[in-house]
C-alpha positions in Angstrom: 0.0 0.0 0.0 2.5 2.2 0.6 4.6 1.5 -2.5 1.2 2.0 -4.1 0.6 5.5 -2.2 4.4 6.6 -3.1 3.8 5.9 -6.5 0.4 8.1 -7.3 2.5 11.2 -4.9 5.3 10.8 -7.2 3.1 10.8 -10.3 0.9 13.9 -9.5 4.1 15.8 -8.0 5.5 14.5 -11.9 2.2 15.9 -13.5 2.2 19.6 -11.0 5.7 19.9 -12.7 4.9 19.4 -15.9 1.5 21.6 -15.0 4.0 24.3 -13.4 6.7 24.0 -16.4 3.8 24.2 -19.3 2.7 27.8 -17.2 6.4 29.0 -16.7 6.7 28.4 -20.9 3.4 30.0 -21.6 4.1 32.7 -19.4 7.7 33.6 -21.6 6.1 33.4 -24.6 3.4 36.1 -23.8 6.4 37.9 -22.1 8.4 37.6 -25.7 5.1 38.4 -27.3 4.8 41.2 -25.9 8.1 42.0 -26.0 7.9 41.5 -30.1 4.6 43.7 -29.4 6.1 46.4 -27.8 9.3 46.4 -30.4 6.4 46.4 -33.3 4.8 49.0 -31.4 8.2 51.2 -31.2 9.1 50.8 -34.8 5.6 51.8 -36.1 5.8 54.8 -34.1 9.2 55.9 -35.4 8.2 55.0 -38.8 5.0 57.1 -38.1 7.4 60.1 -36.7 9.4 59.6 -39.3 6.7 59.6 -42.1 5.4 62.7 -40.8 8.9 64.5 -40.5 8.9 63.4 -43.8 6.0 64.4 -44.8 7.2 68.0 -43.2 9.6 68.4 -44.9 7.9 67.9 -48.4 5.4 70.7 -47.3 8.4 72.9 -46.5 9.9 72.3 -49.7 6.9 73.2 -51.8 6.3 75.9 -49.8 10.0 77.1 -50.5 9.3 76.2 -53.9 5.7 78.1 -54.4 8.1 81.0 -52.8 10.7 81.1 -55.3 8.2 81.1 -58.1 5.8 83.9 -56.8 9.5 85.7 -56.5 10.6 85.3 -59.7 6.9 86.2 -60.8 6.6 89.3 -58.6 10.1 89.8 -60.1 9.1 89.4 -63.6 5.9 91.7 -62.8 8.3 94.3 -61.3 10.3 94.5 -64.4 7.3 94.8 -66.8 5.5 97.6 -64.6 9.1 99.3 -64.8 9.3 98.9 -68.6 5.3 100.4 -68.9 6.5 103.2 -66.4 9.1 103.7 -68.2 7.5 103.8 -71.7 4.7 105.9 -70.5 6.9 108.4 -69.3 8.8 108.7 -72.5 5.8 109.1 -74.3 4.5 112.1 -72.0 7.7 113.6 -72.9 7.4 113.4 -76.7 3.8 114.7 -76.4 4.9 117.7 -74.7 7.2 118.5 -76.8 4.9 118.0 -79.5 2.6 120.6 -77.9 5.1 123.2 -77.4 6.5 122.9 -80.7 3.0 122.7 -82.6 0.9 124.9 -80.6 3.6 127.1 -78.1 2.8 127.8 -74.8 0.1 126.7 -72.8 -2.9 127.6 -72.0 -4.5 125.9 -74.7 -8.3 126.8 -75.3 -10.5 124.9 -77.9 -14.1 126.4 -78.5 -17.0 124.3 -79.7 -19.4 125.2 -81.9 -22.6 123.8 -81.1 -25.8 123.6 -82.9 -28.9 122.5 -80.4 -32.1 121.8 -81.4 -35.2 123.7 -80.6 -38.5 122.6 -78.9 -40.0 119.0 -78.7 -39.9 118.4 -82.3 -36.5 119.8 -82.4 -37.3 121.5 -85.8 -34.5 124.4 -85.8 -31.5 124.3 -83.8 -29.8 127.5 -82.0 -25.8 127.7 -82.1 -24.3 128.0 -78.6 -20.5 128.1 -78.0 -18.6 126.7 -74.9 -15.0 127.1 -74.6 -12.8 124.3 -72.9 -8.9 124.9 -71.6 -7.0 121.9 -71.6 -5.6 120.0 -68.8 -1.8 121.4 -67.8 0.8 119.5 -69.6 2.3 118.9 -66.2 -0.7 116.5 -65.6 -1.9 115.2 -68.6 0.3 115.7 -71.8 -0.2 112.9 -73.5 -4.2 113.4 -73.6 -4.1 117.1 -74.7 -1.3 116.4 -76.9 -4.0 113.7 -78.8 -6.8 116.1 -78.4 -4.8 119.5 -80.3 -4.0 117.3 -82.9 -7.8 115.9 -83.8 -9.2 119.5 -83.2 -6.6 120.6 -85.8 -7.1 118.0 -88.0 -10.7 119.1 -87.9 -11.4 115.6 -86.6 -14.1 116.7 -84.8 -16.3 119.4 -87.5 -19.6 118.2 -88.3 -19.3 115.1 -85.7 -22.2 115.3 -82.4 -23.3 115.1 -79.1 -25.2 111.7 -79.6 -25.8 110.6 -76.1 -27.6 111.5 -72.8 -26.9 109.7 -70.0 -27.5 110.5 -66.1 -23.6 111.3 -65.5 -22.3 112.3 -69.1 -22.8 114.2 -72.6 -21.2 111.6 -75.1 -19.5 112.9 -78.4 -19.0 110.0 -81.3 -16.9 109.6 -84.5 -20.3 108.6 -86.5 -18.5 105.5 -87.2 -15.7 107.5 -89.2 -12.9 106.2 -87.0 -10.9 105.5 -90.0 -10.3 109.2 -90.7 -8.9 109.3 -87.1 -6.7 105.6 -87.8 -4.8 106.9 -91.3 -3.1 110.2 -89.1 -2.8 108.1 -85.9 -4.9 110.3 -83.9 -7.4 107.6 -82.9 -6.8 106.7 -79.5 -4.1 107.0 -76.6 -1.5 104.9 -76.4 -2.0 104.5 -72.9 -4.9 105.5 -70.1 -3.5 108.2 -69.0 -4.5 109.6 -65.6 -3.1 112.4 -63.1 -4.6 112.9 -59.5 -4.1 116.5 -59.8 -6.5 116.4 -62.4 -10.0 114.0 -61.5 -13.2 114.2 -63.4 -14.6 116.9 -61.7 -18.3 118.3 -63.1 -18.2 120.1 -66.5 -14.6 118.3 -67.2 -13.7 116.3 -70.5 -12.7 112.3 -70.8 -11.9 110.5 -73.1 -14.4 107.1 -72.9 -13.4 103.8 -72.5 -10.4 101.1 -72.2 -9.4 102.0 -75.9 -8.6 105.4 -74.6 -10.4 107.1 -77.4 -11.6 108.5 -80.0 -14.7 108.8 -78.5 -15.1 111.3 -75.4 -17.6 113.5 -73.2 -18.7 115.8 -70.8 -18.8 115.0 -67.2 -22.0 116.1 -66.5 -21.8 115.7 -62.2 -18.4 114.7 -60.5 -17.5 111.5 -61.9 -14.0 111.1 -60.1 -14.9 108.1 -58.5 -16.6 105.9 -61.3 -13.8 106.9 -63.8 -11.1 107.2 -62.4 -8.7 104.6 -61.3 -10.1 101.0 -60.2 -8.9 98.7 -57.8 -7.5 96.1 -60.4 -3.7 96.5 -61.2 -3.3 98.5 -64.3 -6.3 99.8 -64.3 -5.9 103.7 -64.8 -9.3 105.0 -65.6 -10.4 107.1 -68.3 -8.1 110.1 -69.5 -9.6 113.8 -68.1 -8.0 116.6 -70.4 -9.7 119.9 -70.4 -12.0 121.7 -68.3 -15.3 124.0 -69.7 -14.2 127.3 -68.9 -17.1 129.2 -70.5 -20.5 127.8 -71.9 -21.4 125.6 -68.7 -24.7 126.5 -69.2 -25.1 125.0 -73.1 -23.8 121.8 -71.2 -26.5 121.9 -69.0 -29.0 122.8 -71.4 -27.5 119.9 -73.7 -28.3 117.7 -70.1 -31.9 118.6 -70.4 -32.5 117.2 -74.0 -34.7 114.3 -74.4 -33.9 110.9 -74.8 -34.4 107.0 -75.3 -34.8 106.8 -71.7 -33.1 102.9 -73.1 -29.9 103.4 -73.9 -29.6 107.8 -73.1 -29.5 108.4 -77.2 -30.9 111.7 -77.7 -34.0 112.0 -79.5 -32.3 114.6 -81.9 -28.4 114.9 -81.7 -26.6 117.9 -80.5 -24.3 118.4 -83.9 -20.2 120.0 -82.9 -20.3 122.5 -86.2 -16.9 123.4 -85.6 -14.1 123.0 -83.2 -11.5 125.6 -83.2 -8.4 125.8 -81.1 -7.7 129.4 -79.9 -5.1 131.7 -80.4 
């Protein structure tokens, strides 16, 4: 019995050993599991830190990048506004030496001849005259230098007032622009524009981006709707000459009727002559 009883103690102590020896392996391989575990764990996050220095780095560069060509853009930009500046200013130097040399000394006066027409029906017209000095050449030689030469041309003879509108009197070519185009007298070369000189009521512009031929009367103070705009570049209309005498025909030139459409007048206001004064 005893041998019997030392037997089954042997064999269970045999089996808790085993038991305890199965536990102590189980137990190192979760400790090397997660120790793998934990080294996975590290190397993922350095190859995370890693990826997003990385990543960092690539942002930085394109933002150098993006720099160095707004840079050379900006640079580029610089150099063309310079060569416009440049060419603008050499051309407002030729124009007023053209004036002087053409026309001597300023002031420079140009009278209109204008033929308005009477009553509703507008059946006879009445001659008024208004007389306009040009802008100084100091502000605006290029424009006046442009102007001189149409009025003595005779560019404008026998052209008109054609529209009415809320804010100008507008004078047209009558589709005759080619008669400007063959002397070069058409248009500006540039929108030329001075602060000294805005569009002040009973001025005289010169319409549009093309910078002419086409031009009017400022009717109320337009020096906020044509002169410069916010855009780059963007000069607003030329203002050359100011009505000096005959305020009163462009006011009574105002009060014509119209298309209340489009501002046409209803019977145009016809420039008989144009005459630069001596």
């Amino acid at each position: 019995w005893i041998y019997i009883k030392t037997n089954e103690i042997r064999n269970t102590i045999e089996l808790i050993s085993n038991e305890r020896d199965e536990l102590l392996a189980k137990n190192r391989l979760m400790h090397e599991g997660k120790d793998a575990l934990s080294r996975k764990t590290r190397l993922l996050e350095r190859r995370l830190v890693d990826e997003e220095r990385k990543r960092k780095e690539e942002r930085l560069k394109a933002s150098r990048d993006l720099l160095s060509i707004q840079l050379k853009m900006n640079t580029a930009e610089t150099k063309s506004q310079k060569v416009n500046r440049v060419l603008k200013e050499e051309i407002q130097k030729q124009s007023r030496r053209e004036v002087l040399e053409k026309f001597g000394p300023g002031p420079y006066h140009v009278q209109f001849e204008m033929e308005i027409p009477v009553g509703k029906e507008g059946g006879s017209m009445e001659t008024h005259l208004i007389t306009a000095e040009m802008a100084p050449l100091d502000f605006m030689p290029h424009s006046v230098n442009l102007f001189l030469r149409q009025i003595s041309h005779g560019m404008w003879d026998g052209k008109e007032i054609h529209k009415n509108r809320e804010h100008i009197l507008m004078a047209r070519t009558q589709d005759k622009i080619a008669d400007f185009s063959k002397d070069q007298i058409d248009k500006l070369s540039f929108r030329e524009h001075s602060e000294e000189y805005p569009h002040k009521k009973y001025t005289l512009g010169y319409a549009g981006k093309t910078g002419g031929p086409n031009w009017y009367f400022n009717k109320i103070d337009n020096s906020e709707w044509h002169g410069p705009g916010p855009n780059e570049g963007d000069e607003g209309d030329a203002c050359f000459a100011t009505v000096i005498s005959g305020k009163h025909v462009v006011d009574k030139m105002g009060n014509l009727p119209t298309n209340e459409k489009d501002g046409l007048l209803i019977q145009p206001v016809k420039i008989r002559k144009a005459t630069i004064l001596q």
